[in-house]
C-alpha positions as CSV (number, residue, x, y, z in Angstrom):
1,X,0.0,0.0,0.0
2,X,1.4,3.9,-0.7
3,X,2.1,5.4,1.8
4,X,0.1,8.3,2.9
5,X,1.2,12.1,1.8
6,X,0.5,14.8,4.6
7,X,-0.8,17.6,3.2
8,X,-1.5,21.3,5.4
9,X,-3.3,24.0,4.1
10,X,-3.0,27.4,5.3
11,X,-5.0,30.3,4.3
12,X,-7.6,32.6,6.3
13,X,-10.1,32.8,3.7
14,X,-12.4,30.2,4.8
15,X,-14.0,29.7,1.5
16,X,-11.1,29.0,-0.3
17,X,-9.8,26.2,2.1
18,X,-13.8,25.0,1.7
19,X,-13.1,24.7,-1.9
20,X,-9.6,23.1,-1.1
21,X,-11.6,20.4,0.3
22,X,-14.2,20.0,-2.1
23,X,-11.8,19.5,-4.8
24,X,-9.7,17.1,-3.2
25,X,-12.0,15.1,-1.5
26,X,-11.4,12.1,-3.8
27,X,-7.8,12.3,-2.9
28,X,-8.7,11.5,0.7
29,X,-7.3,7.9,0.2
30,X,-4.0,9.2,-0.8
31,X,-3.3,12.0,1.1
32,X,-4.4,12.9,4.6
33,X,-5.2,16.6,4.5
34,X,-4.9,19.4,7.4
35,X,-6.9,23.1,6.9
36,X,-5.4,25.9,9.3
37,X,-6.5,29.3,8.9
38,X,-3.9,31.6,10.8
39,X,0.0,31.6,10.9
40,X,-0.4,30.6,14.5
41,X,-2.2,27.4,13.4
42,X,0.0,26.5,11.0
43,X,3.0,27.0,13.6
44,X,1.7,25.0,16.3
45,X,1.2,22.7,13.6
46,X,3.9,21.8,11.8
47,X,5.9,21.4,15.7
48,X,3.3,18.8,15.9
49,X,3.2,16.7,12.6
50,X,5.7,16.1,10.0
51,X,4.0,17.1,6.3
52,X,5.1,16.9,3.0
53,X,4.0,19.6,1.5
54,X,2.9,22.4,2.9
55,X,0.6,25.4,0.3
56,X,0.8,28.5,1.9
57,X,-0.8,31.8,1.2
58,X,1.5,34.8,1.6
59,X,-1.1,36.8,3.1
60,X,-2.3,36.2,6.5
61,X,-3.4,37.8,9.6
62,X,-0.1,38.6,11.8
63,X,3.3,36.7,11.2
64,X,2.2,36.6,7.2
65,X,2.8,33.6,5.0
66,X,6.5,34.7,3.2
67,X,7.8,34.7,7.2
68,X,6.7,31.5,8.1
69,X,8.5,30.2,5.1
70,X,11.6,32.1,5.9
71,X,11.5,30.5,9.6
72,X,11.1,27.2,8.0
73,X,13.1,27.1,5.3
74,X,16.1,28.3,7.1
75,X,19.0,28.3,10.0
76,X,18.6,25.3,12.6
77,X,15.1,25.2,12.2
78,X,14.6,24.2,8.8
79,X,12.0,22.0,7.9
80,X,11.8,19.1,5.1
81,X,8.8,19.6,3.3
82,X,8.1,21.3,0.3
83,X,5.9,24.7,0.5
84,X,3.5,26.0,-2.8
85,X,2.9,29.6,-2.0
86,X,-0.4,31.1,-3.0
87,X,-0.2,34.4,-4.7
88,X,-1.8,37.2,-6.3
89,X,-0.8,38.2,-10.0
90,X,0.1,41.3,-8.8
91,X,3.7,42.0,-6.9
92,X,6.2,40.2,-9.2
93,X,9.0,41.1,-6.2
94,X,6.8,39.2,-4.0
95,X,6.8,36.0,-5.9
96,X,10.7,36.5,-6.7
97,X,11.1,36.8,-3.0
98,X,9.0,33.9,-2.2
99,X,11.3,31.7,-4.3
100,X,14.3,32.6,-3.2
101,X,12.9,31.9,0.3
102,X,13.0,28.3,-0.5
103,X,9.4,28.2,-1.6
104,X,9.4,24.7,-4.2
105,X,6.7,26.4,-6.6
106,X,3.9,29.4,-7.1
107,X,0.1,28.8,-7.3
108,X,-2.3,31.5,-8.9
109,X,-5.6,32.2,-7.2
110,X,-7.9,31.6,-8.0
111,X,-7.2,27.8,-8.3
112,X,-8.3,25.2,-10.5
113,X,-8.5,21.9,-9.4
114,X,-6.7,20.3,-12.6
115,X,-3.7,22.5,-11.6
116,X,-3.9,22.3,-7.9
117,X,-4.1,18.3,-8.0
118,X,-1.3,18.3,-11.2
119,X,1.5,20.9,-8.8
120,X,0.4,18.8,-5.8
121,X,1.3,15.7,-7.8
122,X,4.5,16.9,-9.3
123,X,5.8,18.7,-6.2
124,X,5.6,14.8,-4.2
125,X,6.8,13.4,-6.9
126,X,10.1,15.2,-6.6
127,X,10.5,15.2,-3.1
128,X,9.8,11.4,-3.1
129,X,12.4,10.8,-5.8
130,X,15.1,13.1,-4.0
131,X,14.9,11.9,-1.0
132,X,15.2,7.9,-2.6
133,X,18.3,9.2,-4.1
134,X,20.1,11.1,-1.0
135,X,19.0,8.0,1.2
136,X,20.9,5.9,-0.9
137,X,23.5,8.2,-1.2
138,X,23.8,8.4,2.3
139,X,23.7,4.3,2.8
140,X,27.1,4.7,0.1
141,X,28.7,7.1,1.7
142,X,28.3,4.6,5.0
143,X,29.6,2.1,2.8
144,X,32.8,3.4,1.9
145,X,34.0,4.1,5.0
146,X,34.0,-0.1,5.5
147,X,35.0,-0.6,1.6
148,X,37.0,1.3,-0.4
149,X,36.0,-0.5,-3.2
150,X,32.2,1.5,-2.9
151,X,33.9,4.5,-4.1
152,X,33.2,3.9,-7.4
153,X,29.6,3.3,-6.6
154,X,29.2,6.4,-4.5
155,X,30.8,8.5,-7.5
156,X,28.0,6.9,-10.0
157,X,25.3,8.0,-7.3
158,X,26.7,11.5,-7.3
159,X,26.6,11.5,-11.1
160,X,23.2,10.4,-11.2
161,X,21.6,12.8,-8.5
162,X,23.1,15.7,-10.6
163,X,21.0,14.1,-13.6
164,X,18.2,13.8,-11.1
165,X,18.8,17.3,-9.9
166,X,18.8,18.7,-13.8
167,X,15.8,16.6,-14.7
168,X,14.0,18.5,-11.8
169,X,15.3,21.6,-12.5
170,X,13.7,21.1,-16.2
171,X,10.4,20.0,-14.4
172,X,10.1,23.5,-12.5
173,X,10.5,25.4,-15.5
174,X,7.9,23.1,-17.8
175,X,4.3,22.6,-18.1
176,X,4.2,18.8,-17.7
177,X,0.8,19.0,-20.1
178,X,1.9,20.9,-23.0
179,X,5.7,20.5,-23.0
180,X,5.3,24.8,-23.1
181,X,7.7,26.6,-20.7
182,X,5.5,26.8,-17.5
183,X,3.8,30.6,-15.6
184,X,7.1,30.7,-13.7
185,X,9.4,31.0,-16.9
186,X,6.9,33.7,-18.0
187,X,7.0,35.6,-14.8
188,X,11.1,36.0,-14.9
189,X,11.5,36.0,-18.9
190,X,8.6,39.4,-18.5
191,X,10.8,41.2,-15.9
192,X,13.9,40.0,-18.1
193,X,12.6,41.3,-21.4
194,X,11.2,44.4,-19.6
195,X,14.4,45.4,-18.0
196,X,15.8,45.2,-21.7
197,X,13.2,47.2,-23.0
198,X,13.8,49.8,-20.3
199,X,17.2,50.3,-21.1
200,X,16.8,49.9,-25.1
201,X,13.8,51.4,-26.0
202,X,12.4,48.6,-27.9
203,X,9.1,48.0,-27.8
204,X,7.8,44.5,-26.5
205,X,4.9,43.0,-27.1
206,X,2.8,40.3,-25.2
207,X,0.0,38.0,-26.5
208,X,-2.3,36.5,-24.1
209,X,-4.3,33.5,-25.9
210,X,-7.5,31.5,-24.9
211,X,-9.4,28.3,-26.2
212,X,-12.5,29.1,-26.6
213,X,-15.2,27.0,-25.7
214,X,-13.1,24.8,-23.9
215,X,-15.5,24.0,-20.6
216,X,-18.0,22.7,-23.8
217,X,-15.0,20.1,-24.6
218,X,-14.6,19.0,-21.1
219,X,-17.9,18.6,-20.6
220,X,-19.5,16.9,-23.8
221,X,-16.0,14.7,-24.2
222,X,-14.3,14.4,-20.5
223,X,-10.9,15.7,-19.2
224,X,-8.9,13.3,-21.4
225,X,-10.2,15.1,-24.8
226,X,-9.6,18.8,-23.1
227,X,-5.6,17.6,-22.3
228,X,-5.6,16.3,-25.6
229,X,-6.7,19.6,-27.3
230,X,-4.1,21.6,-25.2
231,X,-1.0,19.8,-26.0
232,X,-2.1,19.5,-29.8
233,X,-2.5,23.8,-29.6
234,X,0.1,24.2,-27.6
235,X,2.2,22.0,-30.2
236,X,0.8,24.6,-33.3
237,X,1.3,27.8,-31.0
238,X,4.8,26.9,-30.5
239,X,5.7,26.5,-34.2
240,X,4.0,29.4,-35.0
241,X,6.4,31.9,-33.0
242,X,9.9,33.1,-34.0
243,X,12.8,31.7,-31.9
244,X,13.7,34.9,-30.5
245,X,9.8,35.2,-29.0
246,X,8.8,32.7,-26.2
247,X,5.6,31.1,-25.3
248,X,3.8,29.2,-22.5
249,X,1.3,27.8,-20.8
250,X,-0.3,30.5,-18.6
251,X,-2.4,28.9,-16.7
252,X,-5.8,26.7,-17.6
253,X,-6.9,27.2,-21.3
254,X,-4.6,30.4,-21.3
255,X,-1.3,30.4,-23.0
256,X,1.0,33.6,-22.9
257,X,3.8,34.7,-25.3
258,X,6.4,37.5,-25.4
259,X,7.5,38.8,-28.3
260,X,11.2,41.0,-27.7
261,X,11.8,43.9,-30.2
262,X,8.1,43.4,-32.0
263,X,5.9,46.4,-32.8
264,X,2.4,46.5,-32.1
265,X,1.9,46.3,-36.0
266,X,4.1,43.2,-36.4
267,X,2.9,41.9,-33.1
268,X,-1.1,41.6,-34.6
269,X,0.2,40.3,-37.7
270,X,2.0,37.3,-35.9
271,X,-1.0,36.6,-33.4
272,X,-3.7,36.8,-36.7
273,X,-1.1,33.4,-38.1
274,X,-1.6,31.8,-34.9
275,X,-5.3,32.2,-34.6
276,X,-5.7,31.2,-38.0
277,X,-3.2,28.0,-37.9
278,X,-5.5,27.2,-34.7
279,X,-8.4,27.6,-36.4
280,X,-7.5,25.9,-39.2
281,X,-6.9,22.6,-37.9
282,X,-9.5,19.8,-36.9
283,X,-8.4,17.6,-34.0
284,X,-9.8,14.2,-34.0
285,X,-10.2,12.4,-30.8
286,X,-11.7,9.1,-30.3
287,X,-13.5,9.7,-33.8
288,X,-15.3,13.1,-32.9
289,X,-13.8,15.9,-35.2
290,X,-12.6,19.1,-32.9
291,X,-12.8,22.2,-34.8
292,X,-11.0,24.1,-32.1
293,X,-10.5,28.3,-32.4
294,X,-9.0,30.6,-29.8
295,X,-8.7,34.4,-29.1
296,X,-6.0,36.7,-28.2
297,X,-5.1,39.6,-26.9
298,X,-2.0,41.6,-27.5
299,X,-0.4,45.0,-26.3
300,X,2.4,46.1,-26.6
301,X,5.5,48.9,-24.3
302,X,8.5,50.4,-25.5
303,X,10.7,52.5,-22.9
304,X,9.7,53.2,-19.4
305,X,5.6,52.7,-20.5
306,X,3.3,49.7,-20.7
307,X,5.5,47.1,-18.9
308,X,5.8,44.2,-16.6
309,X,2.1,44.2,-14.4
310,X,0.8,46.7,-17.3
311,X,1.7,44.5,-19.8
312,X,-0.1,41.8,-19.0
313,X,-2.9,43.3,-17.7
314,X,-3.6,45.4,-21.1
315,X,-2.9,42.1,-23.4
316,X,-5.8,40.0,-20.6
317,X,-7.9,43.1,-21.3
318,X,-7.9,43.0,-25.5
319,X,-8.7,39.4,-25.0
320,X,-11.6,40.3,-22.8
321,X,-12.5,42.5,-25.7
322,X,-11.7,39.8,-28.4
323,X,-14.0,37.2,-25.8
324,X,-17.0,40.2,-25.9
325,X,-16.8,40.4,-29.8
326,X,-17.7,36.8,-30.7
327,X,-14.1,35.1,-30.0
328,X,-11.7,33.4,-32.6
329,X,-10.2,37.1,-33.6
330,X,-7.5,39.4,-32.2
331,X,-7.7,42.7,-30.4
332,X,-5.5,45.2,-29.0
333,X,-5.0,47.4,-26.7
């Protein structure tokens, strides 16, 4: 039998650790779940029980949720479980900050519970598998003070966890879905290209795309056919961009690209090929044809206007415009 995952919950919204529940209550059998809604809770807690992962909103009444994290994650007191930090879209320093507290990945509210379950899944997933591979490193490095001849053996173990350590690397930087560059890569390439853009002048341009339609696949055809549509559009929207733009899975049906250098003129032009290569393929699944079309928003900054939080938020607003006017088309802002 698995063994059971310990799972806390912290957040002071009482609805959202209601809807916590509600989506993972088949999980139940798999992963026994705590709910604590104050950073006193969730202190007195975690002395108490060991967990594994631990998804943590940053704010909170009092002690707030970036320094409990700090307290956990470092000195003599640091903990070994992984911590998911709930944030807001808002304060890019704030999620920076969070990471480079130690926190293993960033959740969006509001939550889905395809992604919640999916970063729940991945983020065990990796602490199981490191933690297989420094126990066995550490039962070699027992070894070869009694051999000498394990030397050999503990070297191949090193070797391997530094594969194990890039493969994970790699897994916090992709969408495991789509194969797409995951919302984390986007957050640090838009402060990257933004910063370049500052100092340049040149303008940049974002695109933020949506399926439409995509709760009808789900719901006529089940979860399997709506994964199967978004890694067959992710696979056309990534051969549809330039090597020097990026593109990824922002979250949901939403994919996000950043387009360095690019005009607002050139910008529409590439989005209009990507909505039409979209919209011009039929996905078959299981025999039904999928005639699947999306819509997109784009904006665009140049120096010292329109960038970052702006940015995004104008490109999430033409869509909203492009959604209003009938979908499949492209706006601007």
């Amino acid at each position: 039998m698995a063994e059971i995952k310990n799972i806390l919950f912290v957040d002071d919204e009482p609805s959202v650790l209601d809807g916590f529940r509600r989506m993972l209550h088949n999980k139940e059998a798999e992963w026994e779940m705590r709910f604590v809604s104050s950073s006193t809770e969730a202190h007195d807690i975690v002395s108490k029980f060991g967990f594994d992962v631990i998804v943590l909103d940053v704010k909170l009444p009092g002690k707030d949720g970036l320094e409990l994290l700090e307290e956990w994650k470092s000195g003599d007191s640091r903990h070994d479980f992984e911590v998911i930090m709930l944030t807001g879209l808002e304060d890019e320093g704030l999620k920076r900050r969070a990471l480079d507290l130690g926190a293993t990945d960033l959740l969006n509210k509001p939550v889905s519970k395809d992604d919640l379950i999916a970063r729940l899944e991945n983020v065990l997933r990796m602490k199981s598998y490191r933690e297989s591979l420094l126990q066995r490193t550490r039962e070699l490095e027992k070894e070869i003070k009694r051999r000498e001849k394990a030397e050999n053996e503990l070297k191949r173990a090193y070797h391997e966890l530094e594969g194990v350590n890039a493969m994970l690397k790699k897994l916090a930087v992709q969408d495991q879905l789509t194969g797409l560059f995951n919302r984390r890569v986007f957050d640090e390439k838009l402060n990257e290209y933004s910063n370049l853009s500052d100092r340049s002048g040149q303008p940049l341009s974002c695109l933020i795309c949506d399926l439409d339609h995509f709760k009808l696949i789900n719901d006529t055809y089940g979860h399997q056919a709506g994964d199967y549509v978004l890694s067959n559009i992710a696979g056309i929207l990534a051969k549809g961009i330039r090597k020097s733009d990026i593109i990824t899975r922002y979250g949901g049906e939403e994919f996000a690209a950043l387009f360095p250098n690019t005009p607002l003129k050139n910008a529409l032009v590439l989005a209009q090929k990507l909505r039409e290569s979209v919209n011009d393929t039929t996905l078959s699944f299981e025999g039904n044809d999928l005639h699947i079309t999306i819509s997109i928003g784009v904006s665009v900054g140049d120096n010292k206007s329109n960038l970052k939080d702006a940015l995004v938020k104008a490109a999430d607003t033409a869509l909203y415009r492009a959604k209003s006017l009938g979908r499949n088309r492209v706006c601007n802002m």
